[in-house]
C-alpha positions as CSV (number, residue, x, y, z in Angstrom):
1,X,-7.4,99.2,165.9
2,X,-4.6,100.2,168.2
3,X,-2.9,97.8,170.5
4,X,0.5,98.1,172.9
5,X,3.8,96.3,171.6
6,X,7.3,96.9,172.7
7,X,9.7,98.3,170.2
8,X,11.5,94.9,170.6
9,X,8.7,93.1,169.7
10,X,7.7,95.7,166.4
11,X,11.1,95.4,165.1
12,X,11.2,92.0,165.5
13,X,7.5,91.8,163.3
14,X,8.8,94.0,160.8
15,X,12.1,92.0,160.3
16,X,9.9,88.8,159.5
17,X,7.4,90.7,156.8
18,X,10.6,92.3,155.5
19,X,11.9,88.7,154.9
20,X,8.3,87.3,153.9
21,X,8.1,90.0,151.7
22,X,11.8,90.3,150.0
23,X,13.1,86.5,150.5
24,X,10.4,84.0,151.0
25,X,7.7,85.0,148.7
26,X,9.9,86.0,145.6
27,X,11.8,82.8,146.1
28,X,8.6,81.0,146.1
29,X,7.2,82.8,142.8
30,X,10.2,81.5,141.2
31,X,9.6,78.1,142.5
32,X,5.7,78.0,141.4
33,X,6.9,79.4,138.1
34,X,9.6,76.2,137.4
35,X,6.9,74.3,138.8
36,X,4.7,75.3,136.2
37,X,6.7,75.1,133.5
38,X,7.0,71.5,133.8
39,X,3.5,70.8,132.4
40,X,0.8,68.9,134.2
41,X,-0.2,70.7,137.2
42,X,-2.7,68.6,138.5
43,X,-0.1,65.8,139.7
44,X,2.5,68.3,140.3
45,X,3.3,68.2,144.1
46,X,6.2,71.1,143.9
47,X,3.6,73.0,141.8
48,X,0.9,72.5,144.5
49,X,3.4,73.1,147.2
50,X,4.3,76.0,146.1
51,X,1.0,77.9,145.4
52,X,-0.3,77.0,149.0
53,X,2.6,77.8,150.9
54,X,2.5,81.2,148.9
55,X,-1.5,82.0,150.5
56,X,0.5,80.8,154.0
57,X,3.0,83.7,153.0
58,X,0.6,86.0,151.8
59,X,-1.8,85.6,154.9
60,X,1.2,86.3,157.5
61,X,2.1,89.2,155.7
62,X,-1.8,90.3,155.7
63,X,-1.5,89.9,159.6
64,X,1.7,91.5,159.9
65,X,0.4,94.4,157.9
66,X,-2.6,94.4,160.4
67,X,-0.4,94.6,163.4
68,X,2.3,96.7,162.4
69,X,0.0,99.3,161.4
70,X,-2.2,99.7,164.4
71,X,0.9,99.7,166.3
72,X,1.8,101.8,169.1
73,X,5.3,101.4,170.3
74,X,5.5,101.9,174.1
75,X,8.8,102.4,175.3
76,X,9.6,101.9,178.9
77,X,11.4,103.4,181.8
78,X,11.3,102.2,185.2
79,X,8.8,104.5,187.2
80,X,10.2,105.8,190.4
81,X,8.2,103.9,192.3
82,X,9.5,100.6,191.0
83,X,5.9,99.3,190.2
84,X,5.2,96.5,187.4
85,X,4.3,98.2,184.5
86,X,4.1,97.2,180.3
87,X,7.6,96.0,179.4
88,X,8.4,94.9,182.9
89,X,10.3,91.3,183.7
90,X,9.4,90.0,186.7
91,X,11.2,87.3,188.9
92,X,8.2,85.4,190.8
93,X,8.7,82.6,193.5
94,X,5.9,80.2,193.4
95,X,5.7,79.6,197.6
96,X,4.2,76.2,197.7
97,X,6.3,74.6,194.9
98,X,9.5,76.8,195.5
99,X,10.1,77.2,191.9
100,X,11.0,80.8,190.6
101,X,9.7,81.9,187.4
102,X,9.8,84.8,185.4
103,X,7.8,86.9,183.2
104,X,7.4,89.6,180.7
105,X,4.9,91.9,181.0
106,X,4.3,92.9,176.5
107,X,1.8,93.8,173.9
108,X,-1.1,91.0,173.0
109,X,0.4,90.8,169.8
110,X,3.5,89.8,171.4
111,X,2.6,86.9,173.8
112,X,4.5,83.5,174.3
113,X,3.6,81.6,177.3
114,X,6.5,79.3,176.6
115,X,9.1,82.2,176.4
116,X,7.6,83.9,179.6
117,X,5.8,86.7,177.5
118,X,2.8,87.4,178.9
119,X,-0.2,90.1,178.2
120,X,-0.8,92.5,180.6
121,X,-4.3,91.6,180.3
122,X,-3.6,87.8,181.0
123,X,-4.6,87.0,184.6
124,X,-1.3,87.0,185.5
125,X,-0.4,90.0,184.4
126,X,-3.3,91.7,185.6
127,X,-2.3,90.5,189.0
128,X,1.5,92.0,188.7
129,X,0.1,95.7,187.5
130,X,1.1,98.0,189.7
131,X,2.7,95.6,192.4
132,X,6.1,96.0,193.8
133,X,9.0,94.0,194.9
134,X,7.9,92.1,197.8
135,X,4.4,92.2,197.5
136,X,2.3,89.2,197.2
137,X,-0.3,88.2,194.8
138,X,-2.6,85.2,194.2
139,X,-3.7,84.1,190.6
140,X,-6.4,81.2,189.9
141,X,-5.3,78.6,187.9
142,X,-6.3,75.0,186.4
143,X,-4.4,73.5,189.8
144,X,-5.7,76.0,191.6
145,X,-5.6,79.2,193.5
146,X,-1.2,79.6,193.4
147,X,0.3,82.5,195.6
148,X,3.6,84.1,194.3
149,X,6.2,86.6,196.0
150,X,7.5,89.3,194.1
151,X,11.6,89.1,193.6
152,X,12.4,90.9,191.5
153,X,11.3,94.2,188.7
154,X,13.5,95.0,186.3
155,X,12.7,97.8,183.2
């Protein structure tokens, strides 16, 4: 299945398989292996350390392989217009609270609330499609219905 995912974002996925792959997992097969050669693996905590933390490695790289593969890389330019579009950062001001906040509009593959990356298919991004600078839009939250002002687009 294809999804949407910045080129910062797919480089950034295929430098952490590259080190699952090439660093962490060979360095763990070593470490199982010395494990194991100690003898008695049923009370051997680095042994069962080891050979769970390797299906922890080996499932991230299934998931990596999953969504670098149905990858498609969107690169972005401003659009004459200067609408929000995929790969936007927005500048919002909260009106009631005063509070700016910002956001990035990326990939669902991509998305961390807590660093301001957001789907464009989240509520909030679905709101900031298309908008401009200076336009208005209202998103319903747990506190509530919150109204922002558009600052600021930048590409």
């Amino acid at each position: 299945m294809q999804h949407l995912i910045s080129k910062e974002g797919f480089e950034k996925f295929k430098a952490e398989w590259e080190n699952l792959k090439y660093v962490e997992r060979p360095a763990m097969v070593n470490q199982v292996q010395a494990a194991a050669a100690e003898g008695d693996r049923s009370e051997n905590a680095a042994y069962t350390y080891g050979k769970m933390r390797l299906r922890e490695i080996d499932r991230r790289l299934r998931e990596l392989d999953r969504i670098l593969d149905g990858a498609k890389i969107v690169t972005t330019a401003a659009p004459e217009d200067g609408s929000v579009r995929f790969g936007a950062t927005v500048k919002l001001l909260d009106k009631k609270l005063k509070r700016e906040k910002i956001y990035h509009i990326v990939g669902e593959k991509e998305i961390d609330p807590l660093k301001g990356n957001i789907s464009m298919r989240s509520p909030m991004g679905e709101a900031l499609v298309g908008k401009k600078k200076g336009d208005c839009i209202s998103v319903q939250a747990p506190r509530g219905l919150i109204a922002y002002e558009i600052l600021e687009v930048r590409y």
